[in-house]
N, C-alpha and C positions, 0 to 999 in steps of 0.2 A: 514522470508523466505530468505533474503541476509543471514544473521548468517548461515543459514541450507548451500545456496548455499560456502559459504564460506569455512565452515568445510570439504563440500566436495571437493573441491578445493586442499585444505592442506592437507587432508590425500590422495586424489590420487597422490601428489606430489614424495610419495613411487613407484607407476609406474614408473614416469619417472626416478628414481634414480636405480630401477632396470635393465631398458632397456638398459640406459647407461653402467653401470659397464659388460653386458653383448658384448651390443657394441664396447665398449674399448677393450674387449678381444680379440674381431673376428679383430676389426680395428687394433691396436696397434702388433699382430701378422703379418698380411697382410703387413702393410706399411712398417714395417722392414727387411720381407721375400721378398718382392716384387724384390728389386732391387739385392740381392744374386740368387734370382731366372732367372733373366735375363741375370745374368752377368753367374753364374757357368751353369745353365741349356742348357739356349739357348745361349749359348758362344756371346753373346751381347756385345761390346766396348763402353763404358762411352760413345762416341759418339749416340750409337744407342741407350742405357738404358736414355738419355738426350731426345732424341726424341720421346720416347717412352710417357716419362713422358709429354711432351708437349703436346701431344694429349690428355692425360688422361684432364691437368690441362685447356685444352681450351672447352670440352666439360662439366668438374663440372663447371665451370663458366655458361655455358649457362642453365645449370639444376637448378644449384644457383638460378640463375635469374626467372629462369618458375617457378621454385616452389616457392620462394618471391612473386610472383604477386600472384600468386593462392591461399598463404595461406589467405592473404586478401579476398578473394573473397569465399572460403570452408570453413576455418576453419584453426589455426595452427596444430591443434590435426592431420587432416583426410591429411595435407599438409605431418606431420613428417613421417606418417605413406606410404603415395604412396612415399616417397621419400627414404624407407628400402628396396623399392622393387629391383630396380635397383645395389644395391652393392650386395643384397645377389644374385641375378643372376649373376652378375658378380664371386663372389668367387664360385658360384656351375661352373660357366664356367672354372675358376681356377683350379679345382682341375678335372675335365675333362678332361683338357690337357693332365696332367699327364699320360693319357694312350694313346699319338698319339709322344713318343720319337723316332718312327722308321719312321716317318713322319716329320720334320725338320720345313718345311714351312706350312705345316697345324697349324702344333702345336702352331708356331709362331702367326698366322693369331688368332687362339682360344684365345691366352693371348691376343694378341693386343686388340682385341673386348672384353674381359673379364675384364681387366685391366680398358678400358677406361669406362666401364659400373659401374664397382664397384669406379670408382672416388676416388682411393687411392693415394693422391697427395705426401702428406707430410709425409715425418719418425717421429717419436719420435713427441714429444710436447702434445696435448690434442687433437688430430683429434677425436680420438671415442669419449669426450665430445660435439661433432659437430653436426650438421643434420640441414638441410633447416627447417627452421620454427619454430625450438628451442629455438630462443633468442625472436623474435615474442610470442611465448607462453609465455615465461616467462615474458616476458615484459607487454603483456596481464592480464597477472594475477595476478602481483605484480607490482603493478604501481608507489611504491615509490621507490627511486634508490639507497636505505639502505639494502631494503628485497630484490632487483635485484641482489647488492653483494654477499646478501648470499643466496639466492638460488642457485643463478649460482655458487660460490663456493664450496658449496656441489655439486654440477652434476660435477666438475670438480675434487674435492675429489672422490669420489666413481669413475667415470674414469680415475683417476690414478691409483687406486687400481685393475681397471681392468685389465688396462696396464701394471700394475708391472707383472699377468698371462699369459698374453698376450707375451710379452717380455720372459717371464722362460719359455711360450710351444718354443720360436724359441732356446734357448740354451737349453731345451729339444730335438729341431728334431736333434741335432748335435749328440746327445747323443744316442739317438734311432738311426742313420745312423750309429754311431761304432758298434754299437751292431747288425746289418742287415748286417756287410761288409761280416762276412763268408757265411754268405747265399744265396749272389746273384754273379752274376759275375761278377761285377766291382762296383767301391765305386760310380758312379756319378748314379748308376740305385738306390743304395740304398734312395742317397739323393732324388732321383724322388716320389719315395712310399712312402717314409717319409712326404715331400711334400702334397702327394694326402693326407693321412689321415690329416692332418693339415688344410690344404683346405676344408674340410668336419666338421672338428668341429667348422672351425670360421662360416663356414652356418649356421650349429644347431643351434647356439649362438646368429649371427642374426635373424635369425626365431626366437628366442626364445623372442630378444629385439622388434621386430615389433611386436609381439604378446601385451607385457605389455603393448603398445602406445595406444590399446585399451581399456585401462581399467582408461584415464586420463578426467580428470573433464575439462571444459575450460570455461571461464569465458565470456557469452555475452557483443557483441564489441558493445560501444554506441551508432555508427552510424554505419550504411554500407559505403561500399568501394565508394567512387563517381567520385574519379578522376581515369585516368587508371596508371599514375605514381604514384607521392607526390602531396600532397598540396604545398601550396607556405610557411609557417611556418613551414615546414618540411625542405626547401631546403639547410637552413644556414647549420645544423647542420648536414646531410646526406654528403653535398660538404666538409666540415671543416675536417670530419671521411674518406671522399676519397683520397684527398689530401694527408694524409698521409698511407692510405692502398698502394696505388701504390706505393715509395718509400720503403715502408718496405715490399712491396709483391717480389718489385724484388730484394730486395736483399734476400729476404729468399730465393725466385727459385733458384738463385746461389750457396747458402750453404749446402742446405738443401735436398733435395729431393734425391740426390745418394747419399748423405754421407755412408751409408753402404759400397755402390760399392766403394768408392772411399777411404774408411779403406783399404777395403779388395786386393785392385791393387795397394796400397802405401805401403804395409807391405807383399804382396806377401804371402798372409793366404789360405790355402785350404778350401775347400765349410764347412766343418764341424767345422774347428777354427773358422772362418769368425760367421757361425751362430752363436756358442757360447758364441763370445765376444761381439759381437753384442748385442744378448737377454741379457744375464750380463748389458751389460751398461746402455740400455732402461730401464732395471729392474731398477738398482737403480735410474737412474732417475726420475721415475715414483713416487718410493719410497718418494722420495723427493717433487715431485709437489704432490702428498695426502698431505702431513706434512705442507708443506705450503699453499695449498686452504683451510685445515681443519682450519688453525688460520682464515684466511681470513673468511671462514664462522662464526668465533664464531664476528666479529664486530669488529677485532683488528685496521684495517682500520679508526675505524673514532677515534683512538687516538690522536686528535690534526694535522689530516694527512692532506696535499692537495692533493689529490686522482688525481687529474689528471695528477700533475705536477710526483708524485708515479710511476704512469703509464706510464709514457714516460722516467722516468729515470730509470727503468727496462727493459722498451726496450732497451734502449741506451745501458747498461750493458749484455745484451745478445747479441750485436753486436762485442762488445771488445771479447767478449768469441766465438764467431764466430773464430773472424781475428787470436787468440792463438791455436784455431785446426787447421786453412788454417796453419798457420807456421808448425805445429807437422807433420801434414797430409806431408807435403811437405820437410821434414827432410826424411821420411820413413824410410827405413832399417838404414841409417846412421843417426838415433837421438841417442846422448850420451847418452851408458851401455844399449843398444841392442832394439831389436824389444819390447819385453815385457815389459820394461820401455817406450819404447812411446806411446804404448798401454795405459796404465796405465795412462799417465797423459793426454791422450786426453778420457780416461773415466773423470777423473776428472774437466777438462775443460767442459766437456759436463754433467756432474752432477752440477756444477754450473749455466751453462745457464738453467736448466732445473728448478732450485730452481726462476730464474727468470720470468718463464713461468708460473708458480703456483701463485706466486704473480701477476704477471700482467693481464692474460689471463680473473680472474671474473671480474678486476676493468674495464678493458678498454671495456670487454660484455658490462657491465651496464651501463658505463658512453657514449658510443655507440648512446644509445638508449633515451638521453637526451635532452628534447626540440624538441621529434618527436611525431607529432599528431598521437595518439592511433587507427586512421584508415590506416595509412602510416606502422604500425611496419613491416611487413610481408614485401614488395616491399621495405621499405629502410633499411632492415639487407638483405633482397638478394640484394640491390644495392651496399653495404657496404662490403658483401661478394664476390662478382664480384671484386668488388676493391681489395680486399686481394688478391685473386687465381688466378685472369689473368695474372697481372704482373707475378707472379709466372711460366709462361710457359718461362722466361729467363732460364728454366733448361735445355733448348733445347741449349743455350749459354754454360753456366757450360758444358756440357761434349764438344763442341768444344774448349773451353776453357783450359780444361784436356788437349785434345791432343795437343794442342797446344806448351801448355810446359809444356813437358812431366817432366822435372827438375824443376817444380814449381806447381805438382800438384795439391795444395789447390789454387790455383792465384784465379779461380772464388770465392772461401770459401772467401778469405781476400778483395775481392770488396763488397762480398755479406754483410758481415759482417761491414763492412763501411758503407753499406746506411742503412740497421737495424739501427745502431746505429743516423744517420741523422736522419730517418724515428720517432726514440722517442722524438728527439728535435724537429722536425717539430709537432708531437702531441703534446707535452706539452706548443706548442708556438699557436697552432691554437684553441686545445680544451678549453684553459685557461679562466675560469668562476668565476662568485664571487654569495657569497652567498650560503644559509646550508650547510657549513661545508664541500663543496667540490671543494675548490679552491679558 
């Protein structure tokens, strides 16, 4: 009976690789459209698209949190699934908007509530690999922290691949807006209906990903939930993984979450360039985090490696590559042999951290979730994610930070990018363990 339960386990495991590559699509579209949409649509100032994002990132925090305790208590499975609810409503409110441009402050009011419902915090990286209860299920169901790598490495493979789509529909809407200019009366109505239908297929896509969440096997937890937190063998290792989520949450709120807008106001791109260099850039980096979770998934990892010490000097590495955009970003029109060479190498710079996102992102899931009592996984990856995405509301910083110096536009990029990089030496100093082959 365990062998039957088991098989079915592993072959439902195609559900959730489904959900996700569909996920990614609708997410990884959103997350990059989001902040071009605030800044060209509703004429929004880095100041305002910073505040915006605060809000988003202080309520996924609190939803983090509700749905950790709860998946302990229902189920991971019935946890992932009420927690699709809430984005796809927000994207069907997204692209609703869309039809209230002669309305200014309505419209406004519709994204703010839409935005902050669908919890699209972060650009680029592996967000559609994400969902409340996700790391919990897997953790659940594969209990040794060999087959955590590579599960989660495959969910974060096939969500790259999503993303790579996801990213070519947004330099697809750029594309589609040239082709609509003669047809409407001004280019910025075009970019609006471009928009809407955009809006409308990351929905589909999500419905279509909450759907597959029911079709996933889950594996009976050995005791029930008894405490309303953690146990006390849970707390070392819960507090050791927070400790350094706050340091590298906020410095990613700093770099990370306008980077779009903040391309597209350093290099003075119109709404339709903006989207296309954009989606181009996420594309290949997307590109690249497949290429590298897909080794990660085959085991490459336990070559001789210290996985934790791995994981923290990848983070540290995507910090340096932070601080190389904040400089490019902050050069703008005047970076040597013109706009389209600086373009160019802050794609490159940002294809690099992205290769370090692929690497890191299944190790540090799995190694997360190590030395936490199997009744705790649900309530300490939502307490652990709490710790990633609060900090994170410093993006309310970052755009006053913009305007501040306005001759040093990347300045929050190259702070943000400085505690990233602290943030992998503090994990590699706290998480640091001995024994099976992982440190």
């Amino acid at each position: 009976m365990l062998s039957d339960t088991s098989k079915g386990i592993n072959d439902s495991f195609k559900y959730l690789l489904a959900s996700r590559t569909m996920r990614s699509v609708a997410i990884s579209f959103t997350t990059s459209a989001l902040p071009l949409y605030l800044l060209y649509v509703l004429g929004q100032s880095l100041v305002e698209v910073g505040a915006t994002y605060f809000l988003i990132i202080i309520f996924t925090a609190f939803t983090y949190f509700l749905f950790g305790m709860l998946g302990d208590r229902v189920g991971y499975k019935n946890t992932m699934i009420i927690a699709e609810i809430l984005p796809l409503a927000g994207l069907t409110g997204l692209a609703i908007s869309t039809f209230f441009t002669s309305n200014p402050s309505f419209m406004l009011l519709i994204v703010l509530i839409s935005a902050i419902l669908a919890g699209i915090n972060t650009v680029g990286g592996m967000r559609g690999g994400f969902s409340a209860g996700q790391q919990a299920f897997i953790a659940n169901n594969w209990r040794k922290e060999d087959e955590r790598v590579q599960k989660l490495a495959k969910v974060f493979t096939v969500a790259a691949v999503g993303s790579i789509v996801g990213s070519l529909l947004l330099a697809f809407q750029g594309i589609i807006t040239v082709m609509l200019r003669p047809y409407v009366a001004a280019e910025l109505q075009a970019f609006v209906i471009t928009f809407r239908y955009m809006f409308v297929v990351a929905a589909a896509l999500l419905l279509f990903s909450m759907t597959s969440l029911f079709f996933l096997k889950e594996a009976p937890k050995k005791e029930k939930k008894k405490t309303l937190l953690i146990k006390r063998e849970s707390s070392p290792q819960v507090f050791r993984v927070v400790a350094s989520q706050i340091v590298t949450g906020f410095g990613l709120g700093l770099a990370i979450p306008i980077l779009p807008a903040m391309i597209a106001k350093a290099y003075a791109l119109d709404a339709t360039v903006a989207s296309q260099f954009i989606g181009y850039m996420f594309g290949v980096s997307y590109i690249l985090i497949a290429i590298t979770s897909f080794y990660m998934s085959k085991g490459v990892y336990k070559r001789n490696m210290n996985t934790v010490k791995l994981a923290g000097v990848v983070r540290a590495a995507q910090g340096i590559l932070i601080i190389l955009i904040a400089l490019v970003i902050s050069a703008g029109t005047h970076f040597p042999y013109g706009t389209y060479f600086g373009l160019l190498v802050i794609g490159i710079f940002y294809s690099g951290y992205a290769l370090f996102v692929g690497v890191g992102a299944p190790l540090r899931s799995a190694i997360n979730m190590g030395g936490i009592n199997s009744q705790d996984y649900g309530t300490a990856s939502a307490i652990i994610g709490v710790a990633g995405e609060l900090p994170q509301a410093s993006v309310g910083i970052a755009g006053l930070l913009s305007e501040a110096f306005p001759q040093f536009l990347g300045f929050p990029m190259l702070v943000g990018g400085a505690l990233v990089s602290v943030g992998g030496a503090v994990y590699s100093r706290l998480l640091k363990k001995k024994g099976n082959g992982f440190g």
